[in-house]
C-alpha positions in Angstrom: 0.0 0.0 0.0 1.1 3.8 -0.5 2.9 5.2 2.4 0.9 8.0 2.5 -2.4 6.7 3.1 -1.2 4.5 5.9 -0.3 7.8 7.4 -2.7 10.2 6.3 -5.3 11.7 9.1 -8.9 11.5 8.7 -11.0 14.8 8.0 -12.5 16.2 10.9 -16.2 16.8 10.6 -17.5 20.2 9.3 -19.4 21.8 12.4 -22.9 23.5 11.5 -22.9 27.0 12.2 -23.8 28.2 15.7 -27.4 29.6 14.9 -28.2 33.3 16.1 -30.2 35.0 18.3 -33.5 36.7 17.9 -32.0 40.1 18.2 -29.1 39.2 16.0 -31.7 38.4 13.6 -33.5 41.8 13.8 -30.0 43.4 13.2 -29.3 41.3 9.6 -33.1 42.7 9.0 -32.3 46.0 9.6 -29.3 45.8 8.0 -30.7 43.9 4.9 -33.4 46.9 4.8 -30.9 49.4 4.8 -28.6 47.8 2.0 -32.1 47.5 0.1 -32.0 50.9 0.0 -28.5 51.2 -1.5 -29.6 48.9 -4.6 -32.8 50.2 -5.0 -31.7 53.9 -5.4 -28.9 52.9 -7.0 -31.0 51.5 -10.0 -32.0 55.0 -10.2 -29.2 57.4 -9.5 -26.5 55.0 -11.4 -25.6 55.3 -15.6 -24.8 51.2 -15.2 -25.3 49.4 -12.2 -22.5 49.3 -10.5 -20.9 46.5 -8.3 -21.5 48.0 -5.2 -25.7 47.4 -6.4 -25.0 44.4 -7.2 -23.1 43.2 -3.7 -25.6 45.6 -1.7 -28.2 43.4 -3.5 -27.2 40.2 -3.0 -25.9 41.2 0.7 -29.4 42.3 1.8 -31.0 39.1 0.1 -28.7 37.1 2.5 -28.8 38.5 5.8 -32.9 38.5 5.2 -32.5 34.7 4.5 -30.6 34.0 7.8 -33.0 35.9 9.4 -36.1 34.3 8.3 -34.6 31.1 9.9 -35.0 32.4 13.1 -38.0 34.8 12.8 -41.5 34.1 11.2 -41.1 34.7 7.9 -43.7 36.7 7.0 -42.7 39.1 9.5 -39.0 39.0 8.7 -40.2 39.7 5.1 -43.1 42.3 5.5 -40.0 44.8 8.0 -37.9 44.2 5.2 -39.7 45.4 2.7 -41.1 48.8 4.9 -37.8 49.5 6.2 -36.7 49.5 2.2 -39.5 51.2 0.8 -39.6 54.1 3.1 -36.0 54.8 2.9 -36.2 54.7 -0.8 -38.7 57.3 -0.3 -36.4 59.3 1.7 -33.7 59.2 -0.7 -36.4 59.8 -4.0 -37.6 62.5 -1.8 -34.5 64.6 -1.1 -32.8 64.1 -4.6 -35.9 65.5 -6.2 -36.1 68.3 -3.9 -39.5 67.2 -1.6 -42.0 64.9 -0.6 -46.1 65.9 0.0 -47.8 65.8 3.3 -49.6 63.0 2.1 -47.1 60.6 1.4 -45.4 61.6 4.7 -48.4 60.6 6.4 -48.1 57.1 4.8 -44.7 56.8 5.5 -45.3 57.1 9.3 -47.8 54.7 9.2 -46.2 52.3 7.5 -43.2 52.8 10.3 -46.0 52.1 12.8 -47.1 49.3 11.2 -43.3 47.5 11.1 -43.2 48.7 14.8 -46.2 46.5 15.4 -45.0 43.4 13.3 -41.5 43.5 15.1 -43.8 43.9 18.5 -45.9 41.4 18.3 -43.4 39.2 16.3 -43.0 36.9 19.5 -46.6 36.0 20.2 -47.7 32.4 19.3 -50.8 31.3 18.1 -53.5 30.4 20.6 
C-alpha cells in the first residue's frame, strides 16, 4: 500500500454553524433593509449598475435569508420590505427636492405598522 495513506489523518467533521439570536436576527433585517435601499436607489441614481448594487443586493437578500430562519417569515419579510420602501422614499424624496404631506403621512404609518410586526413578532398562536 502507499505510504501515505497509511499515514494520512482523517477529515474532521465540518461543524454547523452556531445559529443566532432573535436580536441578532432583527440586526441582519435592519441591516438587509438598509442595504435594500443602496440597490434600490442605486437603480435609479446610477448610468450602469454598479458592483456595489450588485453586492448591496445580493448582501441584503442574505442576511434577510438568515433571518427568516429564526424569525416568522412573513414578518422578517413584510419589516424588510417597509424598512426598504420608506427609505427609498427618503432618498427619492430629497434628490428631487421634496415629498407631499400626504405621502409623509403614509410613510409614518407604514413605520408604525413594522413597529407593530416587530412587537408582536413573538406572540404564538393560541
Amino acid at each position: 500500500m502507499n505510504e501515505q495513506a497509511k499515514t494520512a489523518t482523517p477529515a474532521k467533521p465540518v461543524k454547523p454553524p452556531k445559529p443566532i439570536s432573535k436580536n441578532q436576527a432583527w440586526a441582519y433585517v435592519a441591516i438587509g433593509g438598509i442595504l435594500e435601499i443602496v440597490w434600490a436607489s442605486g437603480f435609479k441614481y446610477v448610468e450602469i449598475p454598479s458592483i456595489i448594487v450588485l453586492i448591496a443586493l445580493l448582501t441584503s437578500f442574505e442576511l434577510v435569508i438568515r433571518a427568516a430562519k429564526v424569525l416568522p417569515v412573513g414578518t422578517t419579510y413584510a419589516v424588510f420590505a417597509g424598512i426598504g420602501t420608506i427609505g427609498t422614499v427618503v432618498v427619492e424624496a430629497v434628490y428631487s427636492g421634496g415629498i407631499g404631506l400626504l405621502k409623509v403621512g403614509i410613510i409614518l404609518l407604514l413605520l408604525l405598522f413594522i413597529i407593530g410586526l416587530k412587537l408582536t413578532s413573538g406572540e404564538e398562536h393560541s
